[in-house]
C-alpha positions as CSV (number, residue, x, y, z in Angstrom):
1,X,89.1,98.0,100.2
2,X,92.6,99.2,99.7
3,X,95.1,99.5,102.4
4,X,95.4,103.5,102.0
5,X,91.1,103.8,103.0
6,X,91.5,100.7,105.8
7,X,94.1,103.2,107.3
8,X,91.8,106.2,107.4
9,X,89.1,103.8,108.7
10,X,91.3,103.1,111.4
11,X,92.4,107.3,112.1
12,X,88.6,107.6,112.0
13,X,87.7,104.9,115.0
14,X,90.6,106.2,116.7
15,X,89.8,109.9,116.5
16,X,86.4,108.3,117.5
17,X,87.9,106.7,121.1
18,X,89.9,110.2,121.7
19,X,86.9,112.3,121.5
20,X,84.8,109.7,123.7
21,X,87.7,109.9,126.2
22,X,88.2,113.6,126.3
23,X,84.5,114.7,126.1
24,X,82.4,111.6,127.8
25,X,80.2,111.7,124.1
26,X,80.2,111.0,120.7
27,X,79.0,112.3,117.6
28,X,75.5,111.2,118.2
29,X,75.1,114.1,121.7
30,X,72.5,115.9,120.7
31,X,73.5,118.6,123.3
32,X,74.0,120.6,120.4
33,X,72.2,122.7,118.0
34,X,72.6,122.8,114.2
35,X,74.5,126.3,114.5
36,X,76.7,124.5,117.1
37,X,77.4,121.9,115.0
38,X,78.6,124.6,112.8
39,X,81.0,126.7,114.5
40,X,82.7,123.1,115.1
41,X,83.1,122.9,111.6
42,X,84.1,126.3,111.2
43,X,86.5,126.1,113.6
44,X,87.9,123.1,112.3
45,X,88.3,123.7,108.5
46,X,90.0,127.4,109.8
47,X,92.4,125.0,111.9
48,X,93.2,123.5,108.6
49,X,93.5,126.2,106.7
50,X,96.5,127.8,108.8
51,X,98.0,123.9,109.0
52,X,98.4,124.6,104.9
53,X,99.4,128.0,105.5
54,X,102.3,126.9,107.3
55,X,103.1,124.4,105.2
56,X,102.8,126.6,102.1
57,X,105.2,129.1,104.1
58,X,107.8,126.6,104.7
59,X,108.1,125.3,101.0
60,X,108.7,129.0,100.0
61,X,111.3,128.8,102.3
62,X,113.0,125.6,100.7
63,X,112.3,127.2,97.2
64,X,114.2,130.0,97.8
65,X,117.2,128.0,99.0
């Protein structure tokens, strides 16, 4: 395995101890329902979406200088 996918192995497990920190669970609850499960991702890849937005907004700005 290359360094570059060890490092996102290693976001991953620590995205993993965050979430069990801040919510008591992990990705296994089964508190939710499918549709849950969905909105999360919804919300999520919307999240990302204005993160690229703003990037997209601030290389306009450096294009125009």
């Amino acid at each position: 395995m290359s360094s570059i996918e060890e490092s996102v192995i290693e976001k991953i497990r620590s995205r993993a101890e965050t979430g069990l920190l801040k919510y008591g669970t992990t990705m296994e609850r089964e508190d939710l329902s499918v549709k849950d499960w969905l909105i999360h991702l919804q919300e999520e890849l919307m999240d990302g979406i204005i993160y690229a937005q703003r990037l997209l907004k601030e290389m306009d700005k450096n294009d125009e200088k």
